[in-house]
PAKE-354684 format. One record per residue: x, y, z of N, C-alpha, C, O in turn; residue number from 0. Coordinates in Angstrom, 1 decimal. Layout:
BEGIN
> X, Y, Z, X, Y, Z, X, Y, Z, X, Y, Z, NUM $
...
***
This chain:
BEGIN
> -13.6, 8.8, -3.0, -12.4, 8.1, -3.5, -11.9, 7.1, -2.4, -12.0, 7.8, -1.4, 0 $
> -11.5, 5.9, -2.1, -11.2, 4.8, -2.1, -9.3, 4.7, -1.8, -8.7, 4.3, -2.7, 1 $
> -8.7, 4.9, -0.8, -7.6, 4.9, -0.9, -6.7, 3.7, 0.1, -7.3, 3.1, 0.9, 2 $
> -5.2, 3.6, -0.2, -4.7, 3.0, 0.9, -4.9, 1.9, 1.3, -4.7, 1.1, 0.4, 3 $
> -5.4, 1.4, 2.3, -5.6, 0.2, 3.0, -7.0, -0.1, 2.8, -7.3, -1.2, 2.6, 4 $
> -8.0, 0.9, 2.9, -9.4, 0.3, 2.7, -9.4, 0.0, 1.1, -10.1, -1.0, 0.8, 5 $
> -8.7, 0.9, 0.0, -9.0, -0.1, -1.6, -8.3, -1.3, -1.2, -8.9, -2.4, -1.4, 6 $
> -6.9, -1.2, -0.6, -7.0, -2.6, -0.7, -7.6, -4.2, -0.4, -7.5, -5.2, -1.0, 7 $
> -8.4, -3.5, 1.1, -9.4, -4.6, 1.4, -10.3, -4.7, 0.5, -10.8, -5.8, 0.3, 8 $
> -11.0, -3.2, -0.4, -12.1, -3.5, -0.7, -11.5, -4.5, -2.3, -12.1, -5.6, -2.5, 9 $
> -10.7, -4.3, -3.0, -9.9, -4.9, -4.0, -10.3, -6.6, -3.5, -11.0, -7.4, -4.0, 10 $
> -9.7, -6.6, -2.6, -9.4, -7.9, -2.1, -10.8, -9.1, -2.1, -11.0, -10.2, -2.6, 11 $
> -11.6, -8.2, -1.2, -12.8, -8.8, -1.1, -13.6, -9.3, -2.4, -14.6, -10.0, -2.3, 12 $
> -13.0, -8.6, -3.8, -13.6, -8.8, -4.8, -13.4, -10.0, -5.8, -14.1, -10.4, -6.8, 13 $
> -12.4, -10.5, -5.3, -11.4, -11.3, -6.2, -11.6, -13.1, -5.8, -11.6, -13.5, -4.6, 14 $
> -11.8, -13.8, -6.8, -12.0, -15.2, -7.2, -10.3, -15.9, -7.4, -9.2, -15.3, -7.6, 15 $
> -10.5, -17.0, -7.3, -9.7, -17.6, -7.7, -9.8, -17.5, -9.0, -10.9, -17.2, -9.4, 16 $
> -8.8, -17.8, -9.8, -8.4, -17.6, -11.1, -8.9, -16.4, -12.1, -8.9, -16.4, -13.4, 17 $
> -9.3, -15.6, -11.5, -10.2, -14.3, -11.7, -9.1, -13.4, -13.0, -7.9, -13.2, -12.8, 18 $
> -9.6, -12.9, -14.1, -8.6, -12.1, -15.1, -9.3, -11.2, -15.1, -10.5, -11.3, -15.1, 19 $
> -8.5, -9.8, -15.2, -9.2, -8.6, -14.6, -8.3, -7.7, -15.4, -7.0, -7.5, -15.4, 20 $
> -9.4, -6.9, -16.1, -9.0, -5.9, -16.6, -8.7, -4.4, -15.9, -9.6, -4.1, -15.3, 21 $
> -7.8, -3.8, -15.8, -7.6, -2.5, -15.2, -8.0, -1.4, -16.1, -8.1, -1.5, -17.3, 22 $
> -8.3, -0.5, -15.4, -8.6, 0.9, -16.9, -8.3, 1.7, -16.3, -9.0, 2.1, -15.4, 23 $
> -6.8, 2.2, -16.6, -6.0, 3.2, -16.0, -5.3, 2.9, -14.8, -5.8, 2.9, -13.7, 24 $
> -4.1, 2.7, -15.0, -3.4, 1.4, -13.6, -2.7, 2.4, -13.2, -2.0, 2.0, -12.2, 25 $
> -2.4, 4.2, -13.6, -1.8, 5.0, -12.9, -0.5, 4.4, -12.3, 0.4, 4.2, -13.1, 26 $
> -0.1, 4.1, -10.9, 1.8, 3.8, -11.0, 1.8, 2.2, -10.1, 2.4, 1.9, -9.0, 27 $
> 0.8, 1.3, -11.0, 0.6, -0.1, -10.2, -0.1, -0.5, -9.2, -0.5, -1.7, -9.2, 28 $
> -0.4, 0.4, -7.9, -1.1, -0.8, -6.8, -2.2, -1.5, -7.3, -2.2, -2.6, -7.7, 29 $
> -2.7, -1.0, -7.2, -4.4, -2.0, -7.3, -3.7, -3.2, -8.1, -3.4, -4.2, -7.5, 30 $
> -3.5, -3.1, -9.2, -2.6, -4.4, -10.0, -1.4, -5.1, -9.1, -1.1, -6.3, -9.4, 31 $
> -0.9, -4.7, -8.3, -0.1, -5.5, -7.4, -1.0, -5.7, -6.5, -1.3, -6.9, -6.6, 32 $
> -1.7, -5.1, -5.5, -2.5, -5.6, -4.7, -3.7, -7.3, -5.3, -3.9, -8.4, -4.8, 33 $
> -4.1, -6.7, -6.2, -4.8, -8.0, -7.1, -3.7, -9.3, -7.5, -4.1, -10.5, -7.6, 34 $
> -2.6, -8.9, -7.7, -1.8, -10.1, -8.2, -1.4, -10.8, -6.9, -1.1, -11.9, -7.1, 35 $
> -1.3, -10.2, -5.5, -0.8, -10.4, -4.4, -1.8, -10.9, -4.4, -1.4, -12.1, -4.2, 36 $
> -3.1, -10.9, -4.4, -4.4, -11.6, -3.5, -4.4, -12.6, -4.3, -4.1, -13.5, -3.6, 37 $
> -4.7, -13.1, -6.0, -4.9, -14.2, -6.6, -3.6, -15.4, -6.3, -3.6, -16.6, -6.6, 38 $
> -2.7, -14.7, -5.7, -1.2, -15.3, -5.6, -2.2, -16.4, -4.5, -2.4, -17.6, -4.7, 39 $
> -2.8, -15.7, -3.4, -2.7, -16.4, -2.0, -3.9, -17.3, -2.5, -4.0, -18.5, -2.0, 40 $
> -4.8, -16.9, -3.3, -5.8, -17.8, -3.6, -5.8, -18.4, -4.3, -6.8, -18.6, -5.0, 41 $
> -4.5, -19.2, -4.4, -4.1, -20.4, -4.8, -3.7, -20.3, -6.9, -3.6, -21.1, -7.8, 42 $
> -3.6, -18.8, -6.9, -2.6, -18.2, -8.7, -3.8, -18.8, -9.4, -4.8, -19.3, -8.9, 43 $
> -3.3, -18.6, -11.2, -4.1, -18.6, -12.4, -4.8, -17.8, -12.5, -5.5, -17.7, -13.5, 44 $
> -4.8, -16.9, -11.6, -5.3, -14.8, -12.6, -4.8, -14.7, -12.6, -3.7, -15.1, -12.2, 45 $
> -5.4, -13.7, -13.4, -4.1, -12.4, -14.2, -5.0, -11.3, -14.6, -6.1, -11.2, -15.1, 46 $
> -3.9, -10.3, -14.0, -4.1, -8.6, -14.3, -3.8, -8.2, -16.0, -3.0, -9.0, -16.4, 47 $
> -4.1, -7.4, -16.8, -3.9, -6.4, -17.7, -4.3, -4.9, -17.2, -5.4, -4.5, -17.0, 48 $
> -3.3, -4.4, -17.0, -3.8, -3.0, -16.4, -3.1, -2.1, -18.0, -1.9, -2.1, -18.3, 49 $
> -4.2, -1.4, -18.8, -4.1, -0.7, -19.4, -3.8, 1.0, -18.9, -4.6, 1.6, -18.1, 50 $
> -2.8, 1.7, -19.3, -2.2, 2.6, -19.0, -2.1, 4.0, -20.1, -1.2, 4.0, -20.9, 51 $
> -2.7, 4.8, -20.1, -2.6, 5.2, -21.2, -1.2, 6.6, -21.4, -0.9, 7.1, -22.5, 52 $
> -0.5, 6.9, -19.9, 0.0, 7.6, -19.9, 1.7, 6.8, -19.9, 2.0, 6.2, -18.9, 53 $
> 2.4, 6.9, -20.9, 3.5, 6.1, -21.0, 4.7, 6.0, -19.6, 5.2, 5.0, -19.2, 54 $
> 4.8, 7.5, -19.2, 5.5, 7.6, -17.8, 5.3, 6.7, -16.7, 6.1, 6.3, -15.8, 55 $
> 4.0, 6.6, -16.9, 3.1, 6.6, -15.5, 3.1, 4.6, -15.9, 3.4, 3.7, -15.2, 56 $
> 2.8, 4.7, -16.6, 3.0, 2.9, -17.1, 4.5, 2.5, -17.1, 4.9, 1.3, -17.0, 57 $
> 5.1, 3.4, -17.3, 7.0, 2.7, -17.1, 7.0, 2.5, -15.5, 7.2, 1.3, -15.1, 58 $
> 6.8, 3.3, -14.4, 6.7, 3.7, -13.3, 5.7, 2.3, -12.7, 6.2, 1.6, -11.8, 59 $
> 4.2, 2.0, -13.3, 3.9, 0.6, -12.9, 4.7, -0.8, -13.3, 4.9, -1.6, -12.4, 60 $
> 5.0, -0.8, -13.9, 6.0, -1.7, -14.7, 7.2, -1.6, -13.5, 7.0, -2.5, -12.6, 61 $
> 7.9, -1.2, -13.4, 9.0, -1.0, -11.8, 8.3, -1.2, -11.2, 8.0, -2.3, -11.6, 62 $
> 7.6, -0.9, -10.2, 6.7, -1.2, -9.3, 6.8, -3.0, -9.3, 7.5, -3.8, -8.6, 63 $
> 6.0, -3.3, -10.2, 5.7, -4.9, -10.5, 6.8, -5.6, -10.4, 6.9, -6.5, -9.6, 64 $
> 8.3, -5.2, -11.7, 9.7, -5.9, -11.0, 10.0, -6.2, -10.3, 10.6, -7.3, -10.2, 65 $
> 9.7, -5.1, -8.8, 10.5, -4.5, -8.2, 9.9, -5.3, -6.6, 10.6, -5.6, -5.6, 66 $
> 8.4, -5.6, -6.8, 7.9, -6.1, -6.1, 7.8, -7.9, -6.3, 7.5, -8.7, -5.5, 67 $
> 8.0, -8.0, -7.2, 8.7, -9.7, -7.9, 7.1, -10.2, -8.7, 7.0, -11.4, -8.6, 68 $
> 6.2, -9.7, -9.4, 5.2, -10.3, -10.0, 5.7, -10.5, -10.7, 6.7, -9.9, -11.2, 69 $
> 5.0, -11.8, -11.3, 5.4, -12.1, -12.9, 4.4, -11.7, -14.0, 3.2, -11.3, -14.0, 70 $
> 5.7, -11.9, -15.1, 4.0, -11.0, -16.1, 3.3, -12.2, -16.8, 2.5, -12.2, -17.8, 71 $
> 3.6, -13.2, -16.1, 2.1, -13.9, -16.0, 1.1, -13.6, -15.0, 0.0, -13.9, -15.3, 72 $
> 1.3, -13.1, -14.2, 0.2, -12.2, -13.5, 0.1, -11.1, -13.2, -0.5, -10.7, -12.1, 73 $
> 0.6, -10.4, -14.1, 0.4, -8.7, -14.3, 1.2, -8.5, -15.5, 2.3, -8.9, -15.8, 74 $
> 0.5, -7.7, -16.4, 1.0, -7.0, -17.6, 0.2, -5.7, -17.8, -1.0, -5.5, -18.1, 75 $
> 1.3, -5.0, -17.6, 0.9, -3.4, -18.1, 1.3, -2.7, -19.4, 2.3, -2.2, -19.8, 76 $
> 0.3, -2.8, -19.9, 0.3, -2.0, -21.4, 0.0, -0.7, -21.6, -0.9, -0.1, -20.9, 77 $
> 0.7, -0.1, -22.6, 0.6, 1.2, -22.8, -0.2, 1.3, -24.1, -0.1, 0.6, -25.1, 78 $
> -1.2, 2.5, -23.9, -2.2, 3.2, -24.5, -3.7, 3.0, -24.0, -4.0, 2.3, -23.0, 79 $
> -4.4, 3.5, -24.6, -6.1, 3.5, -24.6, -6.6, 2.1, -24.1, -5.9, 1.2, -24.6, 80 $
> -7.5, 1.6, -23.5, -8.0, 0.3, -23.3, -8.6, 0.1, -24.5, -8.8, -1.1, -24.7, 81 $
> -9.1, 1.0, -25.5, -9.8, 0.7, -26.6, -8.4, -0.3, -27.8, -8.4, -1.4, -28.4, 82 $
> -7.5, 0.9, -27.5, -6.7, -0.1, -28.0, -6.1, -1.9, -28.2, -5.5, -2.5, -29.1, 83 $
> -6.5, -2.2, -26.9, -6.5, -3.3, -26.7, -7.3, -4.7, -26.5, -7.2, -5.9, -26.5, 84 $
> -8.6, -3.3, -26.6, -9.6, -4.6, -26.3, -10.4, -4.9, -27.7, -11.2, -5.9, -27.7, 85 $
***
């Protein structure tokens, strides 16, 4: 498992400019803030959907995102199944 500061480089290293990226299971936001912070610097036009299936745990990413100033042009966290959405 993948935590802290090394997901975040490894996150980082992955990401394109204008890159749209699906999450599967966004648990309480980072990786979806970490991604929206890096497309920010690489000049914006991605965007996150981080699918959430546990409703708590997605109110909880959702704050996170406020709270850290993303817009939900580049992060939206939805609640339920990724099947649901895709």
């Amino acid at each position: 498992k993948v935590l802290g500061g090394a997901k975040r480089r490894l996150v980082e290293g992955c990401l394109h400019p204008g890159d749209r990226i699906v999450e599967f299971g966004g648990y309480v936001g980072y990786s979806a803030l970490v991604m929206a912070r890096r497309l920010r610097e690489l000049g914006g036009g991605g965007r996150v959907v981080s699918c959430e299936a546990d409703a708590a745990r997605a109110m909880v990413a959702r704050r996170l995102q406020a709270w850290a100033g993303t817009r939900e042009s580049e992060v939206q966290v939805r609640i339920g199944r990724a099947s649901d959405w895709l």
